[in-house]
C-alpha positions in Angstrom: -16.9 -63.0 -257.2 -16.9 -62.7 -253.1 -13.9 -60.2 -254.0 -16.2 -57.8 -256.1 -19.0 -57.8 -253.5 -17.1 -57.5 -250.7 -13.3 -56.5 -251.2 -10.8 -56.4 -249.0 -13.2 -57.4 -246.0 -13.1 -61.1 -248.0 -10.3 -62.7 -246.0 -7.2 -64.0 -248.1 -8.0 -67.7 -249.2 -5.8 -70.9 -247.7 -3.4 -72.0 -251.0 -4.6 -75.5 -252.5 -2.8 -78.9 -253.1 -2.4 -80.0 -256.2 -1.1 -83.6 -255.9 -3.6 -86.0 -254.3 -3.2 -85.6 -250.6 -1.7 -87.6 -248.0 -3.5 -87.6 -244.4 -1.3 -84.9 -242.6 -2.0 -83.0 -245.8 -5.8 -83.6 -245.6 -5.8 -82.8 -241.8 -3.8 -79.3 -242.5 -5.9 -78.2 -244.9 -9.1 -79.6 -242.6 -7.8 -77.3 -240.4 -6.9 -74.1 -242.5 -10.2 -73.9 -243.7 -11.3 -73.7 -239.9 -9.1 -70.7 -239.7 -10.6 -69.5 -242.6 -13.7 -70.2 -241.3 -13.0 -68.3 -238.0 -11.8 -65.1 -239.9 -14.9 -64.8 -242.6 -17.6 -65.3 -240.1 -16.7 -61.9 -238.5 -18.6 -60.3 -241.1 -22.2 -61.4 -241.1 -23.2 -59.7 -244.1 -20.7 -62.6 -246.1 -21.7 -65.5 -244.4 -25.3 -65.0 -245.2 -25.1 -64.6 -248.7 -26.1 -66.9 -251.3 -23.0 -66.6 -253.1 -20.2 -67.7 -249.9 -22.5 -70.3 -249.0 -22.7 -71.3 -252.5 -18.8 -71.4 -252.6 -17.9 -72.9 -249.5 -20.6 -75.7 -250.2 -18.5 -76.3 -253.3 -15.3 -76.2 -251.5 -16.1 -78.5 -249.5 -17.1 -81.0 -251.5 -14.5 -80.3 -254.0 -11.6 -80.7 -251.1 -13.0 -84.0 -249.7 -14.4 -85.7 -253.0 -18.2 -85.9 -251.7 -20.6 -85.4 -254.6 -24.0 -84.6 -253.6 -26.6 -87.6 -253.0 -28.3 -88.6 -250.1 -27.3 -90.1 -247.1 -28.3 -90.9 -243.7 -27.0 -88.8 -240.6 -27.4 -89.3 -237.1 -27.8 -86.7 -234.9 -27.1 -87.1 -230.8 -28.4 -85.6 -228.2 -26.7 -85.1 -224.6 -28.8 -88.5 -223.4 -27.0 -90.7 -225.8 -30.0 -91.4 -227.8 -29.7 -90.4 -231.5 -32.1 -89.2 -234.3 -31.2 -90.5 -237.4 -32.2 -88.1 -240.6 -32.7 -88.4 -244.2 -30.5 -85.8 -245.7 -28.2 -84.5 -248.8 -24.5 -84.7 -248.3 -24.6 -81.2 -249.5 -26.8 -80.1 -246.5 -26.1 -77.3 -244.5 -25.5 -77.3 -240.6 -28.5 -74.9 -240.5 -30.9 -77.1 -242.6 -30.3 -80.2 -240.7 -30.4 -77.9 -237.2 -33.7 -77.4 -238.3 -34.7 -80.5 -239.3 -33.6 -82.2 -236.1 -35.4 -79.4 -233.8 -38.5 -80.5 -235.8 -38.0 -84.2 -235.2 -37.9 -83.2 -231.3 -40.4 -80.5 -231.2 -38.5 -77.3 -230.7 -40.5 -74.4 -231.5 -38.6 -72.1 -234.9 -38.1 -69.5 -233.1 -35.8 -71.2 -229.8 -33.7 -72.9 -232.2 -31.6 -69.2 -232.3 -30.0 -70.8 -229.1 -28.9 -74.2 -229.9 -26.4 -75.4 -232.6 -25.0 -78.2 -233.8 -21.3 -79.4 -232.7 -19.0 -81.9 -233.4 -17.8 -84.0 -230.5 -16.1 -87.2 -229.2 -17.4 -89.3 -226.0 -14.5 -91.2 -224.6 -14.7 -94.9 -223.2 -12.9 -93.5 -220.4 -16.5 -91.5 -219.9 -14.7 -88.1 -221.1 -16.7 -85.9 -222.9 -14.6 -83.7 -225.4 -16.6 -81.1 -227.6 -13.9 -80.0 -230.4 -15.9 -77.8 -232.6 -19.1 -75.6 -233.2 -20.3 -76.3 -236.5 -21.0 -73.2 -238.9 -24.1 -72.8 -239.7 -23.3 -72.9 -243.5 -20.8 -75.9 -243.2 -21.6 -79.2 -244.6 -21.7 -81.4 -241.8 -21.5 -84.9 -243.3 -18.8 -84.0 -245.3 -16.5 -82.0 -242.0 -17.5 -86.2 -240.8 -16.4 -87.8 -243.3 -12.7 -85.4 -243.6 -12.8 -85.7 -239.5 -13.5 -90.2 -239.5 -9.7 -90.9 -237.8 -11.2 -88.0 -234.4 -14.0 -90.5 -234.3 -16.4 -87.6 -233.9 -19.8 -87.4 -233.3 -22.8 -84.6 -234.4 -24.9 -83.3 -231.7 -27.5 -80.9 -230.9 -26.1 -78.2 -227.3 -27.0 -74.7 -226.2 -25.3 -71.9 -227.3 -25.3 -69.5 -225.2 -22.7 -68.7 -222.5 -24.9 -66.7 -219.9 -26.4 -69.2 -217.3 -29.3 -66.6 -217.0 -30.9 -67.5 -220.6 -31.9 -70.9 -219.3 -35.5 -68.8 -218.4 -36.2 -67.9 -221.7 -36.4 -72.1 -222.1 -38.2 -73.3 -219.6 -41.4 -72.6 -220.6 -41.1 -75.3 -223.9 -41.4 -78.8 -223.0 -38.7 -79.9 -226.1 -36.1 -77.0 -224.8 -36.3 -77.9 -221.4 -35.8 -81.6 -221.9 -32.7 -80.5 -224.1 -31.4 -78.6 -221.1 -32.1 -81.0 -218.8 -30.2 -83.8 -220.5 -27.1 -81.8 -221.3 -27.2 -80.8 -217.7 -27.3 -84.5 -216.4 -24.3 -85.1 -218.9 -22.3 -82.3 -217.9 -22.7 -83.4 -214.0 -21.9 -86.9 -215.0 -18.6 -85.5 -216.9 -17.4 -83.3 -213.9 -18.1 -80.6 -216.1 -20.1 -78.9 -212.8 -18.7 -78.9 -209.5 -21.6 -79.8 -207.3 -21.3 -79.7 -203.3 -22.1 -83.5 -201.6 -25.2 -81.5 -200.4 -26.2 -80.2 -204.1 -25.3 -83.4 -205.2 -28.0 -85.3 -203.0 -30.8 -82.8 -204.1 -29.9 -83.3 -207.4 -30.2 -87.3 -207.7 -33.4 -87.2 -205.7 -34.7 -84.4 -208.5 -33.3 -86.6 -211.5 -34.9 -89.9 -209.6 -38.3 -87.9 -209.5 -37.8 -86.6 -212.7 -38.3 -83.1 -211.9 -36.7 -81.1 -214.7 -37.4 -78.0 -214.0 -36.4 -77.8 -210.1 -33.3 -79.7 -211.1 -32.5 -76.8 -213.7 -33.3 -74.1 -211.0 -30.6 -75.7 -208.7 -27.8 -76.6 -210.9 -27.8 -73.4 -211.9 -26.5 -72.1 -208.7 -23.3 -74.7 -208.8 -20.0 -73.9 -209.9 -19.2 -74.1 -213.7 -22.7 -74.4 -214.5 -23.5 -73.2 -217.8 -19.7 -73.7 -219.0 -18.0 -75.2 -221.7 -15.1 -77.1 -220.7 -12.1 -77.9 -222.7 -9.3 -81.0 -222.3 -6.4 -80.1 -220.1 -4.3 -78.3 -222.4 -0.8 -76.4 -222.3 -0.3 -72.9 -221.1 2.7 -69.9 -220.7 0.7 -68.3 -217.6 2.6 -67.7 -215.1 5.3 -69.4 -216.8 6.2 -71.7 -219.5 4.8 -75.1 -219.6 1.9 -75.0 -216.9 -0.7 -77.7 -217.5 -4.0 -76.1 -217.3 -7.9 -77.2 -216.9 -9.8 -74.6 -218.7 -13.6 -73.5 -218.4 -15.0 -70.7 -220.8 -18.4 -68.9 -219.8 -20.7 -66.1 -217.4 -17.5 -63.8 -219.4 -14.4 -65.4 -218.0 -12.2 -68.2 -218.9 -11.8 -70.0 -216.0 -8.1 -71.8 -215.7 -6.9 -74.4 -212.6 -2.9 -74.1 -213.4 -1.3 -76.4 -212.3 2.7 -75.5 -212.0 6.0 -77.1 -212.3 6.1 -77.4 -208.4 3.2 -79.2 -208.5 0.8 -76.3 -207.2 -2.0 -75.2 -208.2 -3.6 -71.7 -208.9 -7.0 -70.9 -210.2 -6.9 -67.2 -212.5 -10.0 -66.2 -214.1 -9.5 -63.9 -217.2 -12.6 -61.4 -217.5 -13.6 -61.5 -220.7 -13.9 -57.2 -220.3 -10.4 -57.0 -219.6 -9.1 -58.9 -223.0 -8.2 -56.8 -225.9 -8.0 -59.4 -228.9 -7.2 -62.6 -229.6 -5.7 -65.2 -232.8 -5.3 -68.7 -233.5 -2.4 -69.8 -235.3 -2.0 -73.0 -236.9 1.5 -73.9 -235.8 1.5 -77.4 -238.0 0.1 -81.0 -238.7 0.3 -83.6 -236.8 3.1 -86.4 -236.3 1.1 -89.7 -236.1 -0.7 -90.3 -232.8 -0.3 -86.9 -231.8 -2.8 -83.8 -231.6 -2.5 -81.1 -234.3 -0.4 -78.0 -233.1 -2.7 -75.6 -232.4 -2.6 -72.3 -230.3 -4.5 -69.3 -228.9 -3.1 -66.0 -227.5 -5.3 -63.6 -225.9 -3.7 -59.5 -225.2 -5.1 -59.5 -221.7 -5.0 -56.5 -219.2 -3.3 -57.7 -215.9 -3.2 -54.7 -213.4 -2.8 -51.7 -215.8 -0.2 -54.0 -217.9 -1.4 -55.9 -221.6 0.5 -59.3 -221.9 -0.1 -61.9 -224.7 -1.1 -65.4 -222.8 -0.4 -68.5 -224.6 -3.3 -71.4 -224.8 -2.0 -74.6 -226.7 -4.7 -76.4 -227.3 -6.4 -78.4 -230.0 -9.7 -76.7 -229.5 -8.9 -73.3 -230.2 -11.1 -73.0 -232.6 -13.7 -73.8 -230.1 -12.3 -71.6 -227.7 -12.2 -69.0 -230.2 -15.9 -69.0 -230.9 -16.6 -69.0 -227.3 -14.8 -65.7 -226.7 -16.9 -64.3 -230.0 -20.4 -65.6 -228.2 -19.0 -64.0 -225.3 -18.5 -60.3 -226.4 -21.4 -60.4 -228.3 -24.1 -61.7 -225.5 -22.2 -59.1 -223.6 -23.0 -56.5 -226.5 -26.6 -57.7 -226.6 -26.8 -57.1 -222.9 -25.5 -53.6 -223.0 -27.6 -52.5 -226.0 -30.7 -53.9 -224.4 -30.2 -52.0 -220.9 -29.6 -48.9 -223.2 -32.9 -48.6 -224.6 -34.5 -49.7 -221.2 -32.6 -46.3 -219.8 
């Protein structure tokens, strides 16, 4: 049916299992659909229909074995502090985005720039975000296939341009949603801070003064940012470990190299031609699943293909489409000013 309303721009479908599934068969198939995932939404005018959601909601549950009935879910936000919502396990990531910007007062029309994702918040006080959720995923049931990752659901801006902060100030429920993902991201090293910034802001967070706070965090380094776990790259040469930081149109990497140096390269995101994620296999037990991203990128006149191995790809992946597409936005919107 998708293939008679849309043809060929209907990506081809991952091949089923047939026998009941073992766990590294459960996690590759998790993760084809991603792929799949990452390939369809290119094309808004599928993902909005009635009939792929219709399907994918049926996928899902048919892949994972979760009939529909209602459950509980709890939602977190960047505080710690959870809201806990009455739902259908065959509830969309859009439907319970909505529900939960209710629950905290967030207008209809600023929930355009937050989303839901899934992530996991280390005892060792990292903070790893592995995945946006799709707006027309079913989040309990990507929980229940993801239970072993130990993930959480949470509410986070999406947006990668620092400067859209102003268009949320004004709203008391987006501002307190900025301001506690921005006390989180200090508190994971996520921002770089000076000693001096760092002074102004504790004595702004101890006189709870949100918005000045805001104002001067975003003037630090890697505000606004989404950082991934140190990862694997082939830049400048095979086997460089590599801290990476995606927004303001770059990805940010600190590389450190086999001689134990390091070098910080920032990849502008209007120098990169294109970009894939390959799914290179499941995972041994106790081990991440094999996952890469190569970017063509233009270095001095040149394209090279540069190699990221890293578990979020498909994170990384739908940073890079946020990117061009704010970009986009940006351009079009000076246009008519002109």
């Amino acid at each position: 049916q998708l293939r008679q309303l849309f043809g060929s721009a209907v990506p081809a479908f991952p091949p089923k299992f047939y026998l009941a599934m073992t766990k590294s068969m459960a996690d590759e198939r998790r993760l084809q659909l991603e792929q799949y995932l990452q390939n369809v939404t290119l094309d808004s005018n599928i993902t909005n229909s009635d009939v792929f959601i219709g399907f994918f909601r049926k996928l899902q549950q048919d892949t994972f074995k979760i009939q529909t009935q209602r459950a509980f879910l709890d939602v977190y936000l960047a505080d710690g502090s959870n809201i806990r919502l009455d739902i259908q396990t065959s509830d969309t990531a859009e439907r319970i985005l909505e529900v939960a910007s209710c629950k905290v007062g967030l207008p209809r029309e600023l929930i355009k720039y937050f989303s839901l994702f899934f992530f996991q918040d280390d005892d060792d006080g990292a903070l790893s975000v592995v995945k946006k959720v799709a707006d027309f995923e079913l989040p309990y049931v990507s929980l229940q296939s993801m239970k072993e990752l130990h993930c959480k659901l949470g509410i986070r801006k999406w947006y990668m341009d620092p400067s859209l902060d102003t268009l949320l100030m004004d709203c008391r429920a987006s501002l307190n949603l900025l301001y506690m993902q921005a006390v989180q991201e200090v508190k994971k090293n996520w921002v770089k801070p000076t000693e001096g910034q760092m002074q102004k802001l504790e004595f702004l967070q101890k006189n709870a003064n949100k918005a000045k706070f805001l104002e001067l965090i975003q003037k630090m380094q890697f505000y606004g940012y989404v950082r991934l776990d140190p990862c694997i790259c082939d830049y400048p040469e095979e086997g460089c470990s590599a801290d990476i930081y995606l927004g303001n149109n770059e990805i940010n990497c600190c590389i450190k190299l086999p001689t134990k140096q390091t070098k910080e390269v920032s990849f502008k995101i209007n120098r990169l031609r294109s970009w894939q994620v390959t799914f290179l296999g499941a995972a041994k037990d106790g081990e991440d699943d094999t996952l890469e991203l190569r970017f063509e990128y233009n270095d001095s006149g040149k394209w090279q293909w540069i190699i990221l191995y890293t578990k979020q790809a498909f994170l990384l992946s739908s940073c890079l489409k946020k990117m061009i597409s704010e970009q986009m936005m940006k351009a079009a919107k000076e246009g008519q000013e002109m």
